[in-house]
C-alpha positions in Angstrom: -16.8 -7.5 -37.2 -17.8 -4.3 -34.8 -20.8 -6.5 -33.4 -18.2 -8.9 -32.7 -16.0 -6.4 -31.2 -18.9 -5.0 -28.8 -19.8 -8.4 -27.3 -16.2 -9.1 -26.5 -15.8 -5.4 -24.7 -16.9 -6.8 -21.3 -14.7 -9.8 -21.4 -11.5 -7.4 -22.7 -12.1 -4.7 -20.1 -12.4 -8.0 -17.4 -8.9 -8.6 -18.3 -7.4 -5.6 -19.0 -4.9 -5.5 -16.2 -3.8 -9.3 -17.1 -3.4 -8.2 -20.8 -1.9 -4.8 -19.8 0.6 -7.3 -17.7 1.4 -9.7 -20.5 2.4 -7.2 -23.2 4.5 -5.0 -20.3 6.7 -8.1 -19.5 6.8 -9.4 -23.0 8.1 -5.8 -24.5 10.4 -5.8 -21.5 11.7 -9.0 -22.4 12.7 -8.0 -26.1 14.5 -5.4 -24.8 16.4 -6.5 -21.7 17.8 -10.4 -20.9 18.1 -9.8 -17.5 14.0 -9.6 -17.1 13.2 -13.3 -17.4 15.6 -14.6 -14.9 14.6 -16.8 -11.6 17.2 -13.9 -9.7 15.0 -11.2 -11.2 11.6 -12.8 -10.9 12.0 -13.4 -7.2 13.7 -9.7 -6.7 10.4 -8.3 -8.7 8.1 -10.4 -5.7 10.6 -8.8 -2.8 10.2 -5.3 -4.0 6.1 -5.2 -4.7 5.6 -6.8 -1.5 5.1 -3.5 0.6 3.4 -1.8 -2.6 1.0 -4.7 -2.2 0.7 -4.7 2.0 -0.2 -1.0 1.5 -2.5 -1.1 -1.3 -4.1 -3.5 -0.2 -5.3 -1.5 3.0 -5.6 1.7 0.5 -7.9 -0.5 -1.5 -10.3 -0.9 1.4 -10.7 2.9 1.8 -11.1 3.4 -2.2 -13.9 1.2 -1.8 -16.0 3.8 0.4 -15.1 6.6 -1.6 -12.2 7.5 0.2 -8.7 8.4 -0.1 -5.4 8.3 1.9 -2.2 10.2 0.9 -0.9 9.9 4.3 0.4 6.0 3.8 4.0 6.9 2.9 4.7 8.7 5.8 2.8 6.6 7.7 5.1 3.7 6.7 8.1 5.7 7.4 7.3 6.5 11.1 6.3 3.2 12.1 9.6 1.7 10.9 11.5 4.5 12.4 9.7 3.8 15.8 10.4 0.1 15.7 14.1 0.6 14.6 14.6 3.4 17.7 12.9 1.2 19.9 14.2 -2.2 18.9 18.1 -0.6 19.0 17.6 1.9 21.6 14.9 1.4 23.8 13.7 4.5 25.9 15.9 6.0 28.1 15.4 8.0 31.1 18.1 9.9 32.5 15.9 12.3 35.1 14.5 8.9 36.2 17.5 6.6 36.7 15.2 4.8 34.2 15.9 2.6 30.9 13.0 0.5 29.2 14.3 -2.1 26.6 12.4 -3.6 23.9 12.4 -7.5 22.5 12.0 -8.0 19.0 8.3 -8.9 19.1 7.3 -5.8 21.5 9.4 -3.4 19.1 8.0 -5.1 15.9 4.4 -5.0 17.9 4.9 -0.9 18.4 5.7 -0.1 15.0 2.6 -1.3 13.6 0.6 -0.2 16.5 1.8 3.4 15.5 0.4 2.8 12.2 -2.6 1.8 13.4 -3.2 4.9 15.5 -2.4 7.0 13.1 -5.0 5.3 10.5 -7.5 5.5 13.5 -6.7 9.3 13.8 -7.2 9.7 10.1 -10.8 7.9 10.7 -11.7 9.9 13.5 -11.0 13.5 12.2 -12.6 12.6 8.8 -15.9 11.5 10.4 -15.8 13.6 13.5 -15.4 16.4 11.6 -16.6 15.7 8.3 -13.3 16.8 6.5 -12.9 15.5 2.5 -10.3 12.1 3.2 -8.0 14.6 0.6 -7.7 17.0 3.2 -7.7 15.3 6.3 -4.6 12.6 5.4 -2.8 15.4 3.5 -2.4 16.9 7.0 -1.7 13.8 8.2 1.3 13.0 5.9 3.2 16.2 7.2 2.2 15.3 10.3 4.2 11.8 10.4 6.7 13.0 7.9 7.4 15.7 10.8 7.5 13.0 13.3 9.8 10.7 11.8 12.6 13.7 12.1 12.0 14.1 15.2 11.9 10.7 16.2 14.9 10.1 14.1 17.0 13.4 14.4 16.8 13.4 10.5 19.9 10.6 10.6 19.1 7.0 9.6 18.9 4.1 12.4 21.0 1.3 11.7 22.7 -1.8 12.9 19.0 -3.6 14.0 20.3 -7.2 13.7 20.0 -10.5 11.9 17.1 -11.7 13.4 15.0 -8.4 12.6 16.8 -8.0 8.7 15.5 -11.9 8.5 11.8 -10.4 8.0 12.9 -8.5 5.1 15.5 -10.0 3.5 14.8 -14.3 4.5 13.6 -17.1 2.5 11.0 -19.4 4.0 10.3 -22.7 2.3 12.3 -21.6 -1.1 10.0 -18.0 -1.1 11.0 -14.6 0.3 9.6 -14.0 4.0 8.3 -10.2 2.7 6.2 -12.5 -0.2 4.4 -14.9 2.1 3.6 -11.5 4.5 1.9 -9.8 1.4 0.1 -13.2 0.2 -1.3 -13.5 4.0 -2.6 -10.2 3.7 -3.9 -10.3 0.4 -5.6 -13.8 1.6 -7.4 -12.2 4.9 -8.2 -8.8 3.0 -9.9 -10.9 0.6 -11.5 -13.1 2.8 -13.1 -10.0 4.3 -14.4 -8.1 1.8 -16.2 -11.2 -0.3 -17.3 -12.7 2.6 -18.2 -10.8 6.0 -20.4 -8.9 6.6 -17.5 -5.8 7.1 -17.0 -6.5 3.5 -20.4 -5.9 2.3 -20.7 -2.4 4.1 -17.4 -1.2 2.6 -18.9 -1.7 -0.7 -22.8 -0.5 0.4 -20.5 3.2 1.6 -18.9 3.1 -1.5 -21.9 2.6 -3.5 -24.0 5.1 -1.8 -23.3 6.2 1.3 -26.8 7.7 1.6 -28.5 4.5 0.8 -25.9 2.6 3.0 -26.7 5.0 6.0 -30.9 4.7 5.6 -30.3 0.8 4.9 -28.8 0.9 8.8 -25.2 1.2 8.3 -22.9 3.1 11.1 -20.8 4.9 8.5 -18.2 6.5 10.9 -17.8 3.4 12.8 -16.8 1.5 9.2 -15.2 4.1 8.2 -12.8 4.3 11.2 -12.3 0.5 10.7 -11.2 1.0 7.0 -8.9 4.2 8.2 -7.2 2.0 11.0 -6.6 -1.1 8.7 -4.7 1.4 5.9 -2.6 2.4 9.0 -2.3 -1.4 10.0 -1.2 -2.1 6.7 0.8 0.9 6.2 3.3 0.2 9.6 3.2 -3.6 8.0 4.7 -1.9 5.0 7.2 0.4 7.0 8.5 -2.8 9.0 9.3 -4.7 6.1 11.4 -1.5 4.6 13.2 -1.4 7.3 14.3 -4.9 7.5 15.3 -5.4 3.9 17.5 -2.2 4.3 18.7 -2.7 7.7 17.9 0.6 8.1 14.8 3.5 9.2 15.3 6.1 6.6 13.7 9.5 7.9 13.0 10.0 4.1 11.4 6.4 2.9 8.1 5.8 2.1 8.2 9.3 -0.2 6.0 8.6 -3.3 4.9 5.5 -2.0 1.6 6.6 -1.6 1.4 7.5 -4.9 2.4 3.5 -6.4 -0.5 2.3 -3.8 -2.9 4.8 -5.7 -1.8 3.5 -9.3 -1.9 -0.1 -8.1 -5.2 0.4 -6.9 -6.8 2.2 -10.0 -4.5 -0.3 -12.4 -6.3 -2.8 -11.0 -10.0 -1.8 -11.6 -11.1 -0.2 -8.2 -13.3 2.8 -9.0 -11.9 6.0 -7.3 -15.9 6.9 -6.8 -16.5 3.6 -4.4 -18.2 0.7 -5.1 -16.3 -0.9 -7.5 -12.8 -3.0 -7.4 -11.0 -6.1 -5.5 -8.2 -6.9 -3.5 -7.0 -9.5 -6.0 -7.6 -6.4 -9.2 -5.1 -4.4 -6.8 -2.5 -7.4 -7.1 -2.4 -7.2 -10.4 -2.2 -3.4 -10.9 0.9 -3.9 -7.8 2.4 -6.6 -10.0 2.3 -4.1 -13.0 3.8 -1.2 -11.5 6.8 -3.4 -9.6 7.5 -4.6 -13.5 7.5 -1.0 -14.8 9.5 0.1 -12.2 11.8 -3.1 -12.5 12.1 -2.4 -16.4 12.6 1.1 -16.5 15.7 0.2 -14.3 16.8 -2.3 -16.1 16.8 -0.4 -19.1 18.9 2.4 -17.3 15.7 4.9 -18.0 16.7 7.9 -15.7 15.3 7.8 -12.8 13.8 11.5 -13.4 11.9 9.8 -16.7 11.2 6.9 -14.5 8.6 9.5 -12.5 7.4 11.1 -15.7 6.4 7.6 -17.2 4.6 6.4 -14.3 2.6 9.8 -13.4 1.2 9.0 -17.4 0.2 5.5 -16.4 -1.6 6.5 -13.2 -3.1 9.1 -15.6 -4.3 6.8 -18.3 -5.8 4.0 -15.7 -7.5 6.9 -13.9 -9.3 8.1 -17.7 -9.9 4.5 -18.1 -11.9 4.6 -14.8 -13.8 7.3 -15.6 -14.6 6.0 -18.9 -15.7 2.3 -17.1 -18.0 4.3 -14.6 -19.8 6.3 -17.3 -20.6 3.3 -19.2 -21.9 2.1 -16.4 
């Protein structure tokens, strides 16, 4: 019976996150008969959308060894700079001067934003070879200072039907946020199992040493990984805003923290080298269904926090477990 045990470990810890998935919904499901309803299943989809845009890009900087805390605030200035651009434009009194935004250029600017600040993260991290910990810690009170001062700490509102469509709209009986996520999910993938982007992420994540004597360019990768979490971060901040209508100065607090779990959850190795875009899914899946539970079951919200800092603490002993083994 134990030798049979051992030769089915490697298939078991395989699908771990599938199996950690099934039991979730199905204890869910004894307990609540609102969880397996078409209303819920597709509100369940909506809501780990972002977690899944923004995982996906912290995935990708996993993968090297890295790390970025940043993403939340991230998220929450690039929304709050396409909601004050999109409603207000940029006026210029001194100049006699108003510039007015469309929908695509103020959609365009939002993630651009991201994207800078992921580049910035990139830059100081291999320019000045700071710990990723470090350098996107600064850079979360950095945007999180931003987005007040962009915002005047008062939420931007009233951004129209055509913008709330992103969010909130159904294309071809799915949500609009849904086929987003599955598009990124689909080039993310597409990259890192077949280009040669893909294979470097891994090679740094492996051994950066190795990678760099094999004829790597570290920082340049590196910078490329930073700037896609950004990307994917002002993705993430865009749709936020459009399913609320609204550019919170506050959203995107804690998010970072879901992307993490998802990540882990889903077998990427916080040392590098290990993990995929699809394992991140599946982790993303599992922490919307907690969350979507734990509400459900009218689990305080304060309890809701406690339960899902011990699930990001048990996937990350898991991990460390997996890498000893290995």
């Amino acid at each position: 019976m134990q030798l049979s045990l051992e030769s089915h470990k490697p298939t078991l810890a395989r699908f771990q996150s599938l199996i950690a998935l099934f039991v979730l919904c199905l204890g869910i499901s004894l307990m609540s008969d609102k969880f397996l309803t078409v209303a819920n299943f597709w509100n369940v989809l909506r809501q780990i959308s972002v977690n899944v845009c923004i995982s996906t890009g912290m995935t990708l900087v996993v993968l090297t060894a890295g790390i970025d805390l940043s993403v939340g605030s991230v998220l929450a200035l690039s929304g709050a700079i396409t909601a004050g651009l999109l409603r207000n434009g940029i006026p210029m009194p001194s100049a006699n001067l108003f510039i007015g935004f469309t929908l695509l250029g103020s959609i365009l600017a939002g993630i651009l934003t991201g994207s800078g600040l992921g580049w910035f993260n990139g830059w100081a991290i291999t320019r000045f070879s700071l710990p990723p910990f470090v350098a996107t810690l600064a850079m979360l009170t950095i945007a999180r200072g931003l987005t007040m001062l962009w915002t005047g700490g008062f939420p931007i509102t009233g951004l129209g039907d055509s913008f709330t469509y992103l969010g909130t709209g159904w294309l071809i009986g799915i949500p609009v946020p849904v086929w987003i996520s599955g598009l990124i999910v689909a080039i993310a993938t597409l990259i890192t199992n077949k280009t040669r982007l893909g294979r470097y992420i891994y090679a740094i994540g492996g051994s950066e040493s190795a990678a760099r004597l094999s004829g790597v360019n570290i920082e340049r990768i590196k910078m490329v990984v930073y700037t896609l979490a950004g990307t994917l971060a002002g993705v993430g901040g865009l749709l936020v805003t459009s399913r609320l209508d609204s550019a919170q100065p506050n959203a995107g607090i804690s998010y970072e923290l879901d992307s993490i779990a998802a990540v882990v959850i889903g077998g990427t190795s916080l040392s590098g080298g290990r993990g995929s875009i699809l394992g991140t899914v599946q982790g993303a899946i599992i922490i919307g269904v907690l969350n979507n539970g734990l509400v459900l079951l009218n689990v305080s919200p304060f309890w809701q926090q406690v339960v899902k800092g011990f699930v990001i603490l048990l996937a990350v002993i898991i991990d460390q477990k997996s890498s000893k083994r290995e």
